[in-house]
C-alpha positions as CSV (number, residue, x, y, z in Angstrom):
1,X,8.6,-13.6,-28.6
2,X,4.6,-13.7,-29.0
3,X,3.1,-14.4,-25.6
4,X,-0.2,-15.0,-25.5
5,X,-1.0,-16.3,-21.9
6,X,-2.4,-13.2,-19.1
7,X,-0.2,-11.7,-17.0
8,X,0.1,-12.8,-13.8
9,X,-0.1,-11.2,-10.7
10,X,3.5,-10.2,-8.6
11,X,2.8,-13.3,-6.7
12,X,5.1,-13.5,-3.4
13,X,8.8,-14.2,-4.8
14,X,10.5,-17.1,-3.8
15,X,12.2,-17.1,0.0
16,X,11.3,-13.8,1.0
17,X,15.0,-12.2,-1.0
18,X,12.4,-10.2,-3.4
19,X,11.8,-6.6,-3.3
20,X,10.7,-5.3,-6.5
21,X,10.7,-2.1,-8.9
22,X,6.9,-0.9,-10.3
23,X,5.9,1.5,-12.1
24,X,2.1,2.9,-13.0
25,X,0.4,4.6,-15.6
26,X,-0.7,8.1,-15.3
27,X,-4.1,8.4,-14.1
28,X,-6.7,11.1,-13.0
29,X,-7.6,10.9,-9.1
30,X,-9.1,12.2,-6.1
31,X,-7.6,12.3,-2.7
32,X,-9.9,11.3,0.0
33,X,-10.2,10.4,3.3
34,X,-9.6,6.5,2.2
35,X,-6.2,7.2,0.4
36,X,-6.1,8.2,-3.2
37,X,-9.0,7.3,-5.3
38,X,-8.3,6.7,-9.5
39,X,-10.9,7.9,-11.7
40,X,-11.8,7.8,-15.5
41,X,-11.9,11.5,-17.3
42,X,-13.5,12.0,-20.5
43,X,-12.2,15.3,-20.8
44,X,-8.2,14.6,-21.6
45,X,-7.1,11.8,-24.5
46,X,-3.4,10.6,-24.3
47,X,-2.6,10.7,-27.5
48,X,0.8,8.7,-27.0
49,X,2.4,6.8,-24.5
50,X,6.4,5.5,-24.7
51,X,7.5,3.5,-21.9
52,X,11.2,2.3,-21.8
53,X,11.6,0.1,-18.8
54,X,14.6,-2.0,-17.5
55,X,16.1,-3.3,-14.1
56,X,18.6,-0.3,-14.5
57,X,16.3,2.7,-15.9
58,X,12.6,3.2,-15.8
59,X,11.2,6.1,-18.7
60,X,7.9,7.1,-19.9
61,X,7.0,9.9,-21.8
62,X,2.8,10.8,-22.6
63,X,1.8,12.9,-24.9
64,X,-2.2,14.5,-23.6
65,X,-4.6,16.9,-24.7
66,X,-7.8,18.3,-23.7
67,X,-10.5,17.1,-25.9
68,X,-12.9,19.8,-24.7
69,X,-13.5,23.4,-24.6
70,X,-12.6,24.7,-21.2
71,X,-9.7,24.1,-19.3
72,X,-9.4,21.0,-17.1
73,X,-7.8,20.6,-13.8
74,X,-6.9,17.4,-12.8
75,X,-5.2,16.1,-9.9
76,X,-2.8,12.8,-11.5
77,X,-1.3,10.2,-9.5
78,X,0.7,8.1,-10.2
79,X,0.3,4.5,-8.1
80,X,3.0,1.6,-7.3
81,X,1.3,-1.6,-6.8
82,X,0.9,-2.2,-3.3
83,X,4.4,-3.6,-1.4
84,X,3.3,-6.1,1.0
85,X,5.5,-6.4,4.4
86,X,6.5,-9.8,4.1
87,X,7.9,-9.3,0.6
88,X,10.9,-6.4,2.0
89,X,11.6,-8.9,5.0
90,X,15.5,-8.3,5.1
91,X,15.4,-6.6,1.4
92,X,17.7,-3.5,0.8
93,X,18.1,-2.5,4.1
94,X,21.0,0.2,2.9
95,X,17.8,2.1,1.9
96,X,16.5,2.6,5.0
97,X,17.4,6.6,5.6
98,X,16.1,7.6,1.8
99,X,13.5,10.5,2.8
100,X,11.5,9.3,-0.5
101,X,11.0,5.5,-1.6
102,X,12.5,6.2,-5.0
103,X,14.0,9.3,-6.8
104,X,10.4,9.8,-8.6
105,X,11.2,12.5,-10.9
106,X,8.7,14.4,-13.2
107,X,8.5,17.1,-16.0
108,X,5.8,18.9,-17.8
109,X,6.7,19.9,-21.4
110,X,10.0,19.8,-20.3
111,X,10.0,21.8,-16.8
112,X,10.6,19.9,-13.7
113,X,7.9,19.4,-11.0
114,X,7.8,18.4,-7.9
115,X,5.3,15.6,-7.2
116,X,4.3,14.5,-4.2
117,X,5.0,11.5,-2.5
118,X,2.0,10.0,-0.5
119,X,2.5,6.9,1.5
120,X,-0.7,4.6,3.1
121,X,-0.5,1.4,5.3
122,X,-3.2,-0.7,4.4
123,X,-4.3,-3.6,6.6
124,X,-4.7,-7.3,5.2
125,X,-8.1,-6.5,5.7
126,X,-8.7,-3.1,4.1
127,X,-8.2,-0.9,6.8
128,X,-6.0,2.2,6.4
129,X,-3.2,1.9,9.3
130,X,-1.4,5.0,8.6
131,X,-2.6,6.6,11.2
132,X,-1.5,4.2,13.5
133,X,2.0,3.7,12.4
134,X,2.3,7.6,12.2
135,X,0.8,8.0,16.3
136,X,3.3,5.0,17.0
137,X,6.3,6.6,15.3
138,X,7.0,3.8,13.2
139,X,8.8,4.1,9.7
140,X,6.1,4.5,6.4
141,X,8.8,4.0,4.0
142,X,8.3,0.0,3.7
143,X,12.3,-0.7,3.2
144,X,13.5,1.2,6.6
145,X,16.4,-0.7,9.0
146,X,13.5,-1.3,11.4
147,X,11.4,-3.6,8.7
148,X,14.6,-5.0,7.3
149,X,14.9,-7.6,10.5
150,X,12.9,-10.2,12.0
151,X,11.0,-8.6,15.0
152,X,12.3,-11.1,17.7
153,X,15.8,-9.9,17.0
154,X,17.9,-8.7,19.5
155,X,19.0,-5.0,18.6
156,X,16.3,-3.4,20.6
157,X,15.0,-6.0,22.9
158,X,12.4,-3.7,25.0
159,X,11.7,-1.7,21.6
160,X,10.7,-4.6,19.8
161,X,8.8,-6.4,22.7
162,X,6.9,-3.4,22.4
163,X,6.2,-2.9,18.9
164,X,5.4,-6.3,18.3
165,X,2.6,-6.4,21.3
166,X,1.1,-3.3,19.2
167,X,1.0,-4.8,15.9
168,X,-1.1,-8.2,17.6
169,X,-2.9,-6.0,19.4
170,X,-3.7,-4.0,16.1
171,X,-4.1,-7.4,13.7
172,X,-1.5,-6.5,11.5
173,X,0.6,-9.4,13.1
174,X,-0.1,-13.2,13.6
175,X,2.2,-16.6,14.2
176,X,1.9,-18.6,11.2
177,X,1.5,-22.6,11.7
178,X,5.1,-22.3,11.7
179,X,5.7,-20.1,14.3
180,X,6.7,-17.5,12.2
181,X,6.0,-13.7,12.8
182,X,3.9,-12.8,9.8
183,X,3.0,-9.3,9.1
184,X,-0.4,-8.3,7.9
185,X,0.0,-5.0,6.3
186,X,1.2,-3.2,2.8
187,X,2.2,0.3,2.1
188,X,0.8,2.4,-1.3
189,X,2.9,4.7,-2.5
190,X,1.5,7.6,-4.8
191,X,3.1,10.7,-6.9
192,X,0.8,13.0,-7.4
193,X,0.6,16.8,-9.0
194,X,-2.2,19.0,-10.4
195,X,-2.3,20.0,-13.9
196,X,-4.7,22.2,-15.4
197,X,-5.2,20.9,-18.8
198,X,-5.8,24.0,-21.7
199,X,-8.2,23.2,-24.7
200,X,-7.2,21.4,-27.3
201,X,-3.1,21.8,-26.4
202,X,-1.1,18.8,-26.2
203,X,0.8,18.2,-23.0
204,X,4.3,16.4,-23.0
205,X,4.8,14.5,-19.5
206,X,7.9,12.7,-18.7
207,X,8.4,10.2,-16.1
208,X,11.9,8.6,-15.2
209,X,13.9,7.1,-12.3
210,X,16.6,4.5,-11.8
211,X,14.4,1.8,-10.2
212,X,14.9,-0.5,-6.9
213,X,14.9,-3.9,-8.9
214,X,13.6,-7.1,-7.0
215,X,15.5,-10.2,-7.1
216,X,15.9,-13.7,-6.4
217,X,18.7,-16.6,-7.3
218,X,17.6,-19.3,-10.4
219,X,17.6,-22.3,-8.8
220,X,16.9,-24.4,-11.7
221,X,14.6,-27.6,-11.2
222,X,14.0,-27.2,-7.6
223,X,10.9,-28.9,-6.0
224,X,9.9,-29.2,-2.0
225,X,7.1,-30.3,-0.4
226,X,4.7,-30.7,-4.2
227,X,6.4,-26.7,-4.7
228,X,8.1,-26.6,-7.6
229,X,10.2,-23.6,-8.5
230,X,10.4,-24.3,-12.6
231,X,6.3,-24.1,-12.4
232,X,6.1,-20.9,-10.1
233,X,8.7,-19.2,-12.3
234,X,7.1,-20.8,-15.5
235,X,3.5,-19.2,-14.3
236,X,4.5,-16.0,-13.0
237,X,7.1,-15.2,-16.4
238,X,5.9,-17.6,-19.0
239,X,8.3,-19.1,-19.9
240,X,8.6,-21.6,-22.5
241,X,10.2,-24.9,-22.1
242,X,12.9,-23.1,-24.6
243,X,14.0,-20.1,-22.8
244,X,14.0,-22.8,-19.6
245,X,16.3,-24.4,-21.0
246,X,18.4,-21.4,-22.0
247,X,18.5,-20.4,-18.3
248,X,19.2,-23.5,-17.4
249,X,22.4,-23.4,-19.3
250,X,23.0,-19.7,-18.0
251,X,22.7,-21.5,-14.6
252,X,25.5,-24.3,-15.8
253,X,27.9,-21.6,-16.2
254,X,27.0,-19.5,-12.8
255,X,25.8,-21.4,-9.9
256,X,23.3,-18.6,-8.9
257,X,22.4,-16.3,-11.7
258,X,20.4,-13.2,-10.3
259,X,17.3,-12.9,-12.2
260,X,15.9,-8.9,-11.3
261,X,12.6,-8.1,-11.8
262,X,10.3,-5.1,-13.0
263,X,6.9,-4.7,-13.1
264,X,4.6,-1.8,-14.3
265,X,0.4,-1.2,-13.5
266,X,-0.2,-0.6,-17.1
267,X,-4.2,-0.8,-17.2
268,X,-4.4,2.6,-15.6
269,X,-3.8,4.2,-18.9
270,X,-7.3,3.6,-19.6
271,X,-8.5,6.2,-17.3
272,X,-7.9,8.6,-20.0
273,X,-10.5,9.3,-22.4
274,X,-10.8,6.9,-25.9
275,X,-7.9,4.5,-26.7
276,X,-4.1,5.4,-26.8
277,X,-3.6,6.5,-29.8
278,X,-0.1,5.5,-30.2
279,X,1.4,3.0,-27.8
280,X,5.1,1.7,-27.5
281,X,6.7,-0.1,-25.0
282,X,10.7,-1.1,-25.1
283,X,11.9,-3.4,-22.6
284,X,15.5,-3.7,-22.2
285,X,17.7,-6.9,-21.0
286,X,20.6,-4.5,-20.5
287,X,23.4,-7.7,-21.8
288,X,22.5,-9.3,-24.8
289,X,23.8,-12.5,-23.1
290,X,20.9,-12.2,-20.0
291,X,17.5,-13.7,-21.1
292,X,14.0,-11.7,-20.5
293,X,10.6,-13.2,-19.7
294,X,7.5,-11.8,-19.2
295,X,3.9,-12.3,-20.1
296,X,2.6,-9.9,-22.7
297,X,-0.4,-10.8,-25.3
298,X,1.3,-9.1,-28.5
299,X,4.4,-9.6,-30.6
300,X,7.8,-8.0,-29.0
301,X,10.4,-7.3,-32.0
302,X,13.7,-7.8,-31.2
303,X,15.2,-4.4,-32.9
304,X,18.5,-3.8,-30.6
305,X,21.1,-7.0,-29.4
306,X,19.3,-6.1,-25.6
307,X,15.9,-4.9,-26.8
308,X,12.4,-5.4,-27.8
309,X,9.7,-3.7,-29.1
310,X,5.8,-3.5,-29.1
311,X,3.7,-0.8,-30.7
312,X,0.2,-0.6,-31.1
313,X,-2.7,2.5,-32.1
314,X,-6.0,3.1,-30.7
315,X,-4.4,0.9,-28.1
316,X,-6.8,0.1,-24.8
317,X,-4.7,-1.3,-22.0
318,X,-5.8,-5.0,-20.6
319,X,-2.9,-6.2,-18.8
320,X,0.0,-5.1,-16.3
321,X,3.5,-5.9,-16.9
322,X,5.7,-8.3,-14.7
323,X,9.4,-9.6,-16.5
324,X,12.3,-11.4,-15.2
325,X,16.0,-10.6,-16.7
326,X,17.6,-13.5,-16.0
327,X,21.6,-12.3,-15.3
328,X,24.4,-14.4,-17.2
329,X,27.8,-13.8,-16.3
């Protein structure tokens, strides 16, 4: 499986059914008034990176030291791509009472931390909202019960009349030509911990958490209106006209396979200072029988009946990671 084409960007999946899992690199920041800020640091090399990601598990382990003679104290956070309103429209609404977005947990050469979790609500214009929606009382956490329904609906009517006059009023909601309530805003989510770096020590950092996997139903050669879902899925997993057909005969057997999907901000591991001196990333299809896609420019090795590998040194990140496991029953 060599794929040579860029990755492309989480576009907006497919009927509004998507939520999605992410994952970022590691990366030095500041905190300001703005949200949190990533920045390069040529004071601390990773000298290893091992990512293990499927739709059931997400693990990474670094390996960092400080390449100078003083200590160095960081503050590292770690960023989820930005989760856009419309994309959790009626997605996972049994999450909505989970004090933290995902059970984000952290250790540092092998002792558990507590990282914070930082939430922002970013306008479609740039603006940070947060204020806003914390002055209103409404929920940060992007997959709460009161974002997981259409705001005309009828469980609150004075509640919702309300809210929804606040949002137009604020721009972060508009009627599309359709007539359809379209919401204007995304929410960042951050873990972030300090870390004082000692010279020339190497620091072991383990990240790992069962992520909330997006999804959508194969639908096979389905076109509307000059939309075509075998070109959207081709472009945003690149496929080749042979794994197509594969899913195609996945889809023979199962009306609707679920196909989940993962994605991970990988170019952030080039904060760090030099190249990653040893790279490997494993992705996972969890059943030998489902069928992964993704677009990746380097060779995956199939070593395990569900897995592939890719391994690299003096490795300089140039691409995120978006993949598809297509589900056969």
């Amino acid at each position: 499986m060599n794929k040579t084409m860029p990755v492309c960007v989480l576009a907006t999946l497919f009927f509004g059914l998507v939520g999605f899992a992410v994952l970022a690199n590691d990366s030095a920041a500041k905190i300001s008034a703005g949200g949190i800020v990533l920045e390069k640091t040529d004071k601390v090399a990773m000298l290893s990176e091992d990512i293990y990601l499927s739709k059931d598990l997400v693990k990474v382990r670094y390996v960092y030291q400080n390449i100078t003679s003083e200590p160095v104290e960081l503050t590292i956070a770690f960023p989820l791509p930005r989760v856009k309103a419309e994309d959790v429209y009626e997605t996972y609404p049994e999450h909505y009472d989970k004090v933290r977005f995902i059970d984000f947990q952290t250790m540092i050469d092998g002792k558990a931390i507590d990282a914070r979790e930082i939430i922002n609500i970013r306008a479609q214009d740039g603006r940070n909202v947060t204020s806003l929606f914390k002055e209103k009382g409404w929920p940060l956490a992007p997959f709460d019960q009161l974002w997981s329904f259409d705001l005309d609906n009828q469980f609150d009517n004075i509640k919702m009349i309300a809210i929804t006059d606040d949002l137009r009023q604020a721009g972060l909601l508009i009627d599309d030509p359709n007539g359809y309530q379209k919401r204007l805003w995304s929410t960042e989510i951050y873990y972030v911990w300090q870390h004082t770096f000692e010279p020339g020590r190497e620091v072991v950092v383990d990240h790992q958490y069962v992520p909330i996997a997006g999804g959508h139903f194969f639908i096979g050669d389905y076109t509307s209106d000059g939309w075509s879902y075998k070109s959207e899925f081709q472009k945003t997993y690149c496929a080749s006209e042979g794994e197509w057909n594969a899913l195609e005969r996945i889809a023979a057997q199962s009306p609707t396979p679920l196909v989940s999907e993962v994605g991970y901000i990988l170019k952030t591991g080039g904060n760090w200072a030099g190249p990653i001196k040893n790279f490997k990333l494993t992705l996972d299809k969890s059943s030998p029988k489902n069928i992964i896609t993704l677009c990746w420019d380097g060779k995956l090795t199939k070593t395990a009946p569900t897995q592939f590998v890719f391994e690299a040194q003096d490795f300089v990140p140039s691409q995120d990671i978006v993949f598809a496991v297509t589900q056969a029953q």
